[in-house]
C-alpha positions in Angstrom: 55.7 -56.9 20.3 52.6 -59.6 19.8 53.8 -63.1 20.0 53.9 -64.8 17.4 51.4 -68.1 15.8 52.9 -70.9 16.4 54.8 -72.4 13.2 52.6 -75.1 12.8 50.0 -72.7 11.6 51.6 -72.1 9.1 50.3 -73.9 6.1 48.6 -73.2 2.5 45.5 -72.2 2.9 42.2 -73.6 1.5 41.7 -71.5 -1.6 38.3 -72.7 -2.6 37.3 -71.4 0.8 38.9 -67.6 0.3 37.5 -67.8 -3.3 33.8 -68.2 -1.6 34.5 -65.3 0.6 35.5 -62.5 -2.2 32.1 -64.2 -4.1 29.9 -63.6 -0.6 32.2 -60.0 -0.5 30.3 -59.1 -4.1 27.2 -60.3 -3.0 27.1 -58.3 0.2 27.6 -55.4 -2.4 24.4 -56.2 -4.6 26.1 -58.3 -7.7 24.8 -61.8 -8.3 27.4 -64.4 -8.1 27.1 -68.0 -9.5 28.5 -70.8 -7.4 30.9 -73.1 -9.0 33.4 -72.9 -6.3 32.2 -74.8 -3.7 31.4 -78.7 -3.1 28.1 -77.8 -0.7 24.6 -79.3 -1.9 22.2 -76.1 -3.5 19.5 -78.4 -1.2 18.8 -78.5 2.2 19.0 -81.4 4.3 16.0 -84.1 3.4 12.6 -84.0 4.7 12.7 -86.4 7.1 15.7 -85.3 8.8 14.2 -82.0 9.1 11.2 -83.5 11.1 13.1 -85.5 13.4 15.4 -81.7 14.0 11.6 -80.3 14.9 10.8 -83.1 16.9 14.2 -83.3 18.9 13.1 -79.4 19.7 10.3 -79.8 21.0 10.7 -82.6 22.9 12.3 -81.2 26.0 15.1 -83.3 25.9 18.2 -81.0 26.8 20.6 -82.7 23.8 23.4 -83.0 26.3 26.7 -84.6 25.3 26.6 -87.9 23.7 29.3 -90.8 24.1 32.5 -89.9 22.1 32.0 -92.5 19.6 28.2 -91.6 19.1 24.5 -92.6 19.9 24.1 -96.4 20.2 20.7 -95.7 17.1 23.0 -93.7 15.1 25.9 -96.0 14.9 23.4 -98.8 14.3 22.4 -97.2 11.9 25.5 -96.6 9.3 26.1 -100.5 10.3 22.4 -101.1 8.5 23.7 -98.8 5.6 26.8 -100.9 4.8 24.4 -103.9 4.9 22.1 -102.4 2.5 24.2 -100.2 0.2 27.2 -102.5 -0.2 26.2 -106.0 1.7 28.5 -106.0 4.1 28.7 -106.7 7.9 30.0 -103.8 10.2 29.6 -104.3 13.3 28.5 -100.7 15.1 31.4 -101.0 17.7 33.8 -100.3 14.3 31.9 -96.8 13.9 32.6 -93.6 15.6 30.4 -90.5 14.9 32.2 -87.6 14.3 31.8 -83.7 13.4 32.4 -83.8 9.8 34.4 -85.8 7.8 36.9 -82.9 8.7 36.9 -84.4 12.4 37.3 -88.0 11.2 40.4 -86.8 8.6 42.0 -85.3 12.4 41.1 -88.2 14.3 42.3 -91.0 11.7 45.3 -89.5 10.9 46.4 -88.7 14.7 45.4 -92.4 15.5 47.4 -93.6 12.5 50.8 -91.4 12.2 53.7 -90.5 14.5 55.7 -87.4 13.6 57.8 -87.6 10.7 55.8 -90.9 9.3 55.4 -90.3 5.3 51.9 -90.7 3.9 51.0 -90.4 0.5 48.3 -88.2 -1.0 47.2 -87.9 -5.0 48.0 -85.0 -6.5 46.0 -83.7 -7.9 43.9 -84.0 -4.6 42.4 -82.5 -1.6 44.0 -80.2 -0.1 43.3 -80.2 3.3 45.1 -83.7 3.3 48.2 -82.5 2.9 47.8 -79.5 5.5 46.8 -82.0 8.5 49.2 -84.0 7.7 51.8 -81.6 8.1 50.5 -79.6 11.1 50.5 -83.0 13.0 54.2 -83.8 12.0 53.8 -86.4 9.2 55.3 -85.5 5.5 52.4 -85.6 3.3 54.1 -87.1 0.1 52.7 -85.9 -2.9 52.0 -88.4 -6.0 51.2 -87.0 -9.3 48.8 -88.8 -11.0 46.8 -87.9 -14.2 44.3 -88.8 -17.0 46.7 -91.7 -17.9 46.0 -93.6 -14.6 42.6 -91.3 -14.1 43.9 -89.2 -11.6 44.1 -92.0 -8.9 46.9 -93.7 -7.1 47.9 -97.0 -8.0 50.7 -99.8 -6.5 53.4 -99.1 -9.2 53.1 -95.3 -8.0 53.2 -96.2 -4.3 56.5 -98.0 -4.7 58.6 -95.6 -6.3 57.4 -93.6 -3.0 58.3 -95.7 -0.8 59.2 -96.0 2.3 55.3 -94.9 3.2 53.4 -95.4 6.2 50.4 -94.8 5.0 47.7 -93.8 1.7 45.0 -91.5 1.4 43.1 -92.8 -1.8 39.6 -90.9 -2.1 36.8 -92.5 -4.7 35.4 -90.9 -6.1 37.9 -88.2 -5.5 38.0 -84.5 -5.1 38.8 -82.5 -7.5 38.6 -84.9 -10.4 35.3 -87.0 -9.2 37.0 -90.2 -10.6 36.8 -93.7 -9.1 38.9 -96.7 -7.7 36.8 -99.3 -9.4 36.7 -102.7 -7.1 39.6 -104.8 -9.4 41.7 -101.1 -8.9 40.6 -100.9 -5.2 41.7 -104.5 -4.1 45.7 -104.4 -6.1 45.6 -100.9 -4.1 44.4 -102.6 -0.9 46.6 -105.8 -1.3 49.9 -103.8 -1.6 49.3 -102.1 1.9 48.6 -104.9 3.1 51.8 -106.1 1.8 53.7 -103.5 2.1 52.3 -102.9 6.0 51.0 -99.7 4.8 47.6 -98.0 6.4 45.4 -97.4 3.6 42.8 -94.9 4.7 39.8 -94.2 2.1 38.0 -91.1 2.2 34.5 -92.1 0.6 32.6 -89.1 1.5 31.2 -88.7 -2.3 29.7 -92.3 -2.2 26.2 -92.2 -3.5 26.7 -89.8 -6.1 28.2 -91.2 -9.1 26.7 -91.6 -12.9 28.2 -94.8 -14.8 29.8 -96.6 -12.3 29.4 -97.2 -8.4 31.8 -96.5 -6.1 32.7 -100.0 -3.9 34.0 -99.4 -0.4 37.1 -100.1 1.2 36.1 -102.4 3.4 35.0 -104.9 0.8 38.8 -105.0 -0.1 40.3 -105.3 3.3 38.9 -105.1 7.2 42.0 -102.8 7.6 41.2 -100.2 6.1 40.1 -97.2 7.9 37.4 -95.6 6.0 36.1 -91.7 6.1 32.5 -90.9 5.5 30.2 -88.0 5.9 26.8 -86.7 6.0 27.5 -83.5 3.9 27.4 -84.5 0.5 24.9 -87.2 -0.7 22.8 -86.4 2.6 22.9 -82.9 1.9 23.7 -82.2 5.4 26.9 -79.7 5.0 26.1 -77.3 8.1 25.0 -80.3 9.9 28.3 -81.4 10.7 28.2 -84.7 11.2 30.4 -87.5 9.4 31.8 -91.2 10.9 34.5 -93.1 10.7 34.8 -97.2 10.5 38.0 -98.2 12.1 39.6 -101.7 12.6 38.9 -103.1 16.4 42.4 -102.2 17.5 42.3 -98.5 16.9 39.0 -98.0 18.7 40.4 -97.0 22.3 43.1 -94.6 20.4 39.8 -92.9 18.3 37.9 -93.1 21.2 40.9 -91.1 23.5 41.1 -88.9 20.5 37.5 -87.5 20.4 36.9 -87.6 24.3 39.7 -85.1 24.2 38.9 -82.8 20.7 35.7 -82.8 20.3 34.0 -84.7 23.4 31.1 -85.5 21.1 29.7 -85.2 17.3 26.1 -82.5 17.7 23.7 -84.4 19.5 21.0 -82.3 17.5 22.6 -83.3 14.4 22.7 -87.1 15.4 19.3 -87.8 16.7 17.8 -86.2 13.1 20.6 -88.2 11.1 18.8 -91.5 11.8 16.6 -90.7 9.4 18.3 -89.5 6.6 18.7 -93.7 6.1 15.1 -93.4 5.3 15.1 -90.3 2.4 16.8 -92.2 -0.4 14.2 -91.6 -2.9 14.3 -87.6 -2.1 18.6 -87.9 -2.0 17.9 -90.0 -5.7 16.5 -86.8 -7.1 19.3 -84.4 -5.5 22.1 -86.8 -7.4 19.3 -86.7 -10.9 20.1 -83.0 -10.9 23.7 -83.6 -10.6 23.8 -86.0 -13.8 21.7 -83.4 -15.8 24.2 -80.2 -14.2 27.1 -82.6 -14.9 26.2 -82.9 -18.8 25.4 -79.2 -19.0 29.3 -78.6 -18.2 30.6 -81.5 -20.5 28.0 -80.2 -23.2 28.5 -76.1 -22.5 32.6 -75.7 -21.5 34.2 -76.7 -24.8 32.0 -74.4 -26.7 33.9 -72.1 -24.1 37.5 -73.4 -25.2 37.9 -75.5 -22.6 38.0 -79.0 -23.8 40.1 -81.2 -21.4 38.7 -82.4 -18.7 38.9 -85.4 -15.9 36.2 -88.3 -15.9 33.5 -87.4 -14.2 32.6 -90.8 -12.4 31.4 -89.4 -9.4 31.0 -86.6 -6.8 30.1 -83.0 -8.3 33.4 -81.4 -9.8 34.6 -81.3 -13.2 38.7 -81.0 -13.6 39.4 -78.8 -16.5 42.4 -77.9 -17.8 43.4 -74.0 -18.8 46.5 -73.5 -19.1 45.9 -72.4 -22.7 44.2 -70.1 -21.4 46.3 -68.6 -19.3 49.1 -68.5 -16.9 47.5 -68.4 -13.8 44.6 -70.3 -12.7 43.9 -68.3 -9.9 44.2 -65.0 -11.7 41.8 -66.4 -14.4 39.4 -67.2 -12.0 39.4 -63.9 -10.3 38.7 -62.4 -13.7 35.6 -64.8 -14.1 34.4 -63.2 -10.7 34.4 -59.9 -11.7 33.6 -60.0 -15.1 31.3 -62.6 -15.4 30.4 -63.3 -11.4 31.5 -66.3 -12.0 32.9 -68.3 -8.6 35.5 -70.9 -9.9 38.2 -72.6 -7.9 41.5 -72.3 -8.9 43.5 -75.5 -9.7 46.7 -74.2 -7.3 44.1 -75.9 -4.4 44.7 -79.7 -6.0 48.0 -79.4 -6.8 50.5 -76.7 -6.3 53.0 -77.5 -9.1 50.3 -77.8 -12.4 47.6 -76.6 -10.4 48.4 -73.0 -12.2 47.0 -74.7 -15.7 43.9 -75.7 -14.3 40.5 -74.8 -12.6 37.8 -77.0 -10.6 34.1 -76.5 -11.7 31.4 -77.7 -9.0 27.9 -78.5 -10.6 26.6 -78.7 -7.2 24.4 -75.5 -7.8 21.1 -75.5 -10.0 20.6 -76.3 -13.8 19.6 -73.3 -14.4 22.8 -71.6 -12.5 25.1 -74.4 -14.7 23.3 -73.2 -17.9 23.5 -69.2 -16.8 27.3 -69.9 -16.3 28.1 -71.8 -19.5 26.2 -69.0 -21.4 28.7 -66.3 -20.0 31.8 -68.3 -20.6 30.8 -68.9 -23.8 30.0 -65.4 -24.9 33.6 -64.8 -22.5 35.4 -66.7 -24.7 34.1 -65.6 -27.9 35.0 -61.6 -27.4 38.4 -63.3 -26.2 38.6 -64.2 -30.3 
């Protein structure tokens, strides 16, 4: 008789990802498939990163292993960014490159939680929160927030929660692209603080928002550990390469962490990330066609029915509810697929008790694959009656 996985393996799994495998299944077979399911820039990674990859080549430098926290000109680097982008001081010895924001979500929350400690997650939120969290012993407590409180956690929330050893807040956040504006992010920040809770902010959508900007963390509190990436504004997804900025006391636990998990981010992908600081006005243009995709699907899905949907601060996703639609998100969006090869994520991802009532839309794709899709929905929901 095999053994069996161990039972920490068993968690949900990541739906959005199993959705893009039955779309890639249908392409394999000849049908064209539009991409709304998943959050992964339609562009490449900019220009000038791409050189520095060519050069790095070429060079006849081996690319051996790096140290575990990163290359001294990377890390030097993201402290120049958080001068420039949101004028503050962070030191490089804070940062730690990692692979992915995936790697930093591991890392931060194995530095930050013992077994059993309960840290609080939005749902509607990522999913893949909730499943670290429980495969490394903590209880991932899930708050329900909604358009009331724009789908983001807030102090009064927290404390009927309590006790909590630590937040997740994301801004903008994934699935409903909303953001903690600075008065929201500071109360949030104060009552850890307070409350001797670790705050950790994933801010891997910064640099893509429409109305409003997306302030950091660290401008509330120096304790906050804060999640970033390369994949998303820097177009950089199969890169893998994110960092994490971590108060001075949790550097040697970080540091153990990645010597032993990952012994080093890609040494390819960090010598070409120091210029992605330099490919703004390119990354300006990717975040343009965002806007104009974003107002395609406020402008195209309610002539589809489907009228009820999150602020779209930031990020690339649009949070729309179905649920008078149907039933059953996730049967609904396998009936766009092959009907209308159309790749949606079902809302069961974000939130598994009203996830069933809604669906998450990524405009990360073209214009002219948002327009294409909005067309079929339309004419879908028309011969519905």
């Amino acid at each position: 008789m095999p053994l069996p996985a161990a039972q920490r393996s068993e968690i949900e799994p990541f739906y959005v990802m199993e959705v893009m495998r039955a779309a890639e299944e249908r392409e394999l077979a000849g049908v064209d498939i539009l991409h709304l399911e998943i959050g992964q820039p339609s562009t490449g990674a900019p220009r000038g990163v791409v050189e520095a990859a060519q050069a790095a080549l070429v060079s006849g430098d081996p690319l051996g292993y790096t140290s575990a926290l990163g290359t001294p000109e990377l890390r030097g680097a993201i402290s120049q960014h958080y001068a420039d982008t949101y004028g503050l001081e962070v030191p490089p010895e804070c940062i730690v490159v990692t692979a992915g924001a995936s790697a930093s979500c591991v890392l931060a929350f194995l530095a930050c939680f013992d077994q059993g400690d309960r840290v609080a997650v939005a749902s509607p939120g990522y999913p893949c929160y909730r499943n670290m969290l429980a495969t490394f012993g903590a209880e991932p407590v899930d708050v329900e927030v909604d358009a009331g409180m724009r789908y983001q956690l807030a102090p009064e929330l927290l404390e009927e929660a309590m006790p909590l050893g630590g937040v997740v807040a994301a801004s903008p956040s994934n699935p409903t692209g909303t953001i903690l504006d600075a008065p929201a992010l500071s109360r949030l920040a104060q009552w850890c603080r307070a409350n001797d809770v670790r705050l950790i902010s994933d801010e891997i959508y910064h640099g893509i928002t429409y109305e409003i900007d997306a302030p950091t963390a660290l401008a509330a509190t120096p304790d906050a550990v804060v999640i970033n990436s390369f994949s998303k504004y820097f177009s950089m997804t199969g890169w893998r390469l994110g960092w994490l900025v971590i108060p001075d006391n949790l550097l040697g636990a970080v540091e153990r962490l990645t010597q032993n998990l990952y012994i080093s981010a890609p040494t390819f992908s960090q010598v070409a990330a120091v210029r992605a600081f330099d490919c703004h006005a390119e990354l300006t243009e990717n975040v343009d066609r965002y806007a104009q995709n974003r107002r395609v699907l406020l402008d195209g899905l309610p002539r589809a029915g489907i009228d009820e949907c999150a602020p779209v601060d930031g990020a690339f996703y649009l949070w729309a509810r179905v649920g008078h639609l149907c039933d059953d998100s996730k049967a609904l969006c396998a009936e766009w697929l092959s009907e209308l090869q159309i790749a949606a994520t079902p809302g069961i991802d974000f939130d598994p008790v009203r996830g069933r009532e809604y669906v998450r839309f990524s405009f990360a794709g073209s214009t002219a694959d948002m327009e294409e899709a909005m067309r079929r929905l339309e004419r879908w929901h028309e011969a519905r009656g």
